[in-house]
N, C-alpha and C positions, 0 to 999 in steps of 0.2 A: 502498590501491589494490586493486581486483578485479584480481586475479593468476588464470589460469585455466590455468596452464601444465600438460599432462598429457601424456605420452608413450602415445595410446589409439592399439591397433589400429582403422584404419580400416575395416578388410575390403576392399581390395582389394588389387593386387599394386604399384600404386603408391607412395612413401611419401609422395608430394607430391601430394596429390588437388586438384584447383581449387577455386576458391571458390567455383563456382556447383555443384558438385557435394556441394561441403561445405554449403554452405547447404539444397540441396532435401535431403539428408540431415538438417538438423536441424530442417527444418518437416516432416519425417516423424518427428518425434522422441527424433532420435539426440541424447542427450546430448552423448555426448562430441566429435559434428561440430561441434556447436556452441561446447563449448570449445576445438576447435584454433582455429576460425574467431576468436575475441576472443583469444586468443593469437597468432594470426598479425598483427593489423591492433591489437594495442594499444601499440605504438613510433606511427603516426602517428593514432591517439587520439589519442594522448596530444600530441604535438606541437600539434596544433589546441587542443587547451585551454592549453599553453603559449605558444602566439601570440597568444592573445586577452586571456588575462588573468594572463600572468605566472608566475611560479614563485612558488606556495603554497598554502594548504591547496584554496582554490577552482578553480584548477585540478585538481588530483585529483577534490574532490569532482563534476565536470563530466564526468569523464571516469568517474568508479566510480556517480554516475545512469545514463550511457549505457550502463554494460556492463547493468547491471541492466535498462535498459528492453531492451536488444535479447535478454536473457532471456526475457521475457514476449511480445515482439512480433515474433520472426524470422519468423511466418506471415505479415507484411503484406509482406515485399519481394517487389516484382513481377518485379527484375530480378536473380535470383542471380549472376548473374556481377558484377555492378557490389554486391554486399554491400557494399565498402572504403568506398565513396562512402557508401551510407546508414546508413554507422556516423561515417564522419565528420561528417555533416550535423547527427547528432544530437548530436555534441559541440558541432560551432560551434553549432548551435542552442542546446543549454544553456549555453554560456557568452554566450551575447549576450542571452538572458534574465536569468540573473544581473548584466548590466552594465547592464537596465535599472531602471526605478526601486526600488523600499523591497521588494518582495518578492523573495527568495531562489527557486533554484532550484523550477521545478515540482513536484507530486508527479502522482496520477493523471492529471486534466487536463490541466494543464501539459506531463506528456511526450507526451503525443500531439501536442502543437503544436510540438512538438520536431521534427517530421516533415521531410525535405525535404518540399518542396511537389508532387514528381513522383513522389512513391513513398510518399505520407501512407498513412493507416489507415484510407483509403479500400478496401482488400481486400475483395472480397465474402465472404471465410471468412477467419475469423481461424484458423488453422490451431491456431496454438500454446494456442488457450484451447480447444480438442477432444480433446487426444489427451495423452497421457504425460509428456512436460515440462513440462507448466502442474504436473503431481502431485510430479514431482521438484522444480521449486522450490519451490514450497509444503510438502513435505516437509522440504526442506533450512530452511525457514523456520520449521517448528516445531522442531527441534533449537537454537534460538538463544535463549540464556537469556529470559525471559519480559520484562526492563527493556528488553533490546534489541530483543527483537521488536516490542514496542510501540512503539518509534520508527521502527522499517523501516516497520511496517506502516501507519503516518499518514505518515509521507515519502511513500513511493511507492505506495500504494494506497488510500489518503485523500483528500479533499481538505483535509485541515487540516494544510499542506505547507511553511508557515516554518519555519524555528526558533521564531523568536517564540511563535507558535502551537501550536508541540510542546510546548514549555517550559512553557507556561502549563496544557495539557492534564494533561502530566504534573508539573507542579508541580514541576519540577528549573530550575537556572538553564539558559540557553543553550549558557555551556561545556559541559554535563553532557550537553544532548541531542547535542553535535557528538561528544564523545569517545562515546557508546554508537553512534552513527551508523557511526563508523569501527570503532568491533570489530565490530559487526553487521557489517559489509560485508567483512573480511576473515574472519569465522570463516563466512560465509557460502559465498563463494568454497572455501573448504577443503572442508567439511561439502556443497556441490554435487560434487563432484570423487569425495569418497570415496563417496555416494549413487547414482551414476549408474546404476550396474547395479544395481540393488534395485528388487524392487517397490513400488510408490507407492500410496497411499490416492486416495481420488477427492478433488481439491481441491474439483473446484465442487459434488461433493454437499453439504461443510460451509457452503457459503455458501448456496446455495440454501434449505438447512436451515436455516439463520439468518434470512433474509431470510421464510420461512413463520413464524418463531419471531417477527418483527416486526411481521409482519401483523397476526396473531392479538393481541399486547399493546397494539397503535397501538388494534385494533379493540376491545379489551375496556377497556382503560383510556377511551375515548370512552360508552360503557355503562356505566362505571364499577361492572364486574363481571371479570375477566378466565375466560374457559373454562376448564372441566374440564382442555381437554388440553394448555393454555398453565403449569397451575397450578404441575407439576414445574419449569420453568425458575425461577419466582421463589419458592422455598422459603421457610419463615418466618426463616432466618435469612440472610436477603439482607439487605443492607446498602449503602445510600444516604451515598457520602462526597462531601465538595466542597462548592460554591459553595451547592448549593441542601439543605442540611441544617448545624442551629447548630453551634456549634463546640461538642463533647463531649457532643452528643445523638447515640443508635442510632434510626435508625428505618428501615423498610420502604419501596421506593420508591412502594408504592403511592397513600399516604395525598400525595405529592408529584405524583403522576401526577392523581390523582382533584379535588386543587388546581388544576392546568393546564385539566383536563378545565372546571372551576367559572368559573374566569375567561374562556370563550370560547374558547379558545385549541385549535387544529387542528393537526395532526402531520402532513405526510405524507412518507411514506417514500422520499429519493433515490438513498442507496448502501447497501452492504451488503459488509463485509470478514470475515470469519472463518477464524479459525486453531481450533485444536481447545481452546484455553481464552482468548483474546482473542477475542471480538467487535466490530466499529464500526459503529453502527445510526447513519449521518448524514438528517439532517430539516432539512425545511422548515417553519418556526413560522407560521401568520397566526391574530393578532390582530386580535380588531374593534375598528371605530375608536371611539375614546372611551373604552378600557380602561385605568387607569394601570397604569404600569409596564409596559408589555407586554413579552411576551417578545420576543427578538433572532430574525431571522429565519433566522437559521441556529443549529443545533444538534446535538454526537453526543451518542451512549449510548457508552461506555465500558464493555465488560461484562467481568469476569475471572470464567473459571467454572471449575468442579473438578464430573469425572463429571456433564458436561450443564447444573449444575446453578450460575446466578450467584451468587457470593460477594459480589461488589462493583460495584455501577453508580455510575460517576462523569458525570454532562454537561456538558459543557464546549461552550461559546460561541463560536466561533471568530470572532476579528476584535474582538469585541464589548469587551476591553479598548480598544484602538486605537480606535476608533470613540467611549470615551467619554473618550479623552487628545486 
């Protein structure tokens, strides 16, 4: 369970500050307004994921998504005094997602449709992806051992957001991705708490950074040359593991890139997530018609790097099991 419980001075003479006072406090990016506010309203959270689906592990997990999305998206509520409501909404909404068919809880997409319908992520400024909080969490997200971070970070800021799909990404059974799920979420909550007053690194410069890092390899692997300035990211002892390399062969992703390149086959570039040694480069595949075996139309990059520099690319197919069971 995100537990956000802190005893922070609020800076005023009050000790009971409101909620719409607490909220436009943490869309100016006061940390710690925003953990009273999921400490004050996490008793009926949490009730609303126990209404809907009962006492167990799914209810938690319904209710520790919505603390995390209302981390990421406090800038979209239009009405701070009514916060209580648009944290509830976003519980019932994630549990009646979960109750409907074969897909589990959302990740990126999904929790924006998690939205009530009168307070959606219709925001003309997303406040929280501007300013100092977006760096605290993602800060507190690189302090989270590396197995777990890579299931946070395709959960809730991927779109490859089953279990199913984690599992298969990272090659662990499903048990494996729910139990790293849940220590990520609570060493999380801790690791947020004791962070809060620190200075933060620029989140969106490593993504951004990443996302020119994809450009650049999308556009040199099509050349089948990649640039001078691309050349540091894929060192000679980068290493291509998984599906699309034999079993107890080393080899370079390029000679795999340059193969995709050969068959027709078109990359282009639709998300972009990075932690400071996790990357997720998600793609769209089109294949010309008449090619066998085409590739799946969807696809990540999986990049784990050390000092800038990837060690290991893994790509994984999202769905593309399911689709051939």
């Amino acid at each position: 369970m995100v537990s956000l419980d802190h005893p922070t001075d609020l800076g005023r003479p009050t000790d009971h500050p409101s909620d719409e006072e607490l909220t436009l406090r943490a869309q100016a990016g006061e940390a710690g307004a925003l953990g009273t506010l999921l400490t004050r309203h996490q008793a009926p959270m949490r009730a609303v994921a126990l209404s809907l689906l009962g006492y167990g592990p799914d209810a938690e997990d319904a209710v520790q998504d919505a603390a995390l999305t209302a981390l990421r998206r406090i800038g979209d509520v239009r009405e701070p005094a009514a916060v209580g409501a648009w944290l509830r909404a976003i519980v019932r909404n994630a549990c009646r997602m979960r109750l409907r068919a074969n897909r589990e809880t959302p990740g990126l997409d999904g929790l924006e449709q998690a939205y009530p319908r009168d307070v959606g992520p219709s925001h003309p400024e997303r406040l929280i992806e501007q300013h100092a909080m977006r760096d605290w969490i993602w800060d507190a997200v690189e302090e989270l051992p590396q197995q777990q971070r890579l299931v946070l970070m395709l959960r809730h800021f991927s779109g490859i957001t089953s279990y199913q799909e984690i599992a298969e990404a990272c090659e662990v059974p499903v048990g494996t991705v729910r139990s790293r799920l849940n220590q990520a979420r609570a060493k999380l909550a801790k690791v947020l708490l004791s962070t809060e007053a620190e200075g933060h690194d620029d989140a969106s410069a490593l993504t951004e950074d990443s996302r020119a890092e994809a450009e650049l390899t999308l556009a040199g692997a099509m050349r089948g040359q990649l640039p001078g300035e691309i050349l540091e990211l894929w060192p000679a002892e980068t290493e291509l593991v998984g599906v699309l390399n034999k079993e107890g062969e080393r080899r370079h992703p390029f000679p795999a890139m340059r193969k995709t390149r050969d068959k027709g086959v078109t990359q282009h570039l639709r998300h972009v997530v990075a932690s400071r040694d996790i990357a997720i480069w998600e793609m769209e595949a089109i294949t010309p018609a008449g090619v066998p075996n085409p590739c799946p139309p969807a696809l990540a990059w999986l990049m784990f790097r050390s000092e800038r520099r990837v060690q290991r690319l893994r790509v994984v197919f999202p769905g593309a099991s399911a689709a051939a069971r």
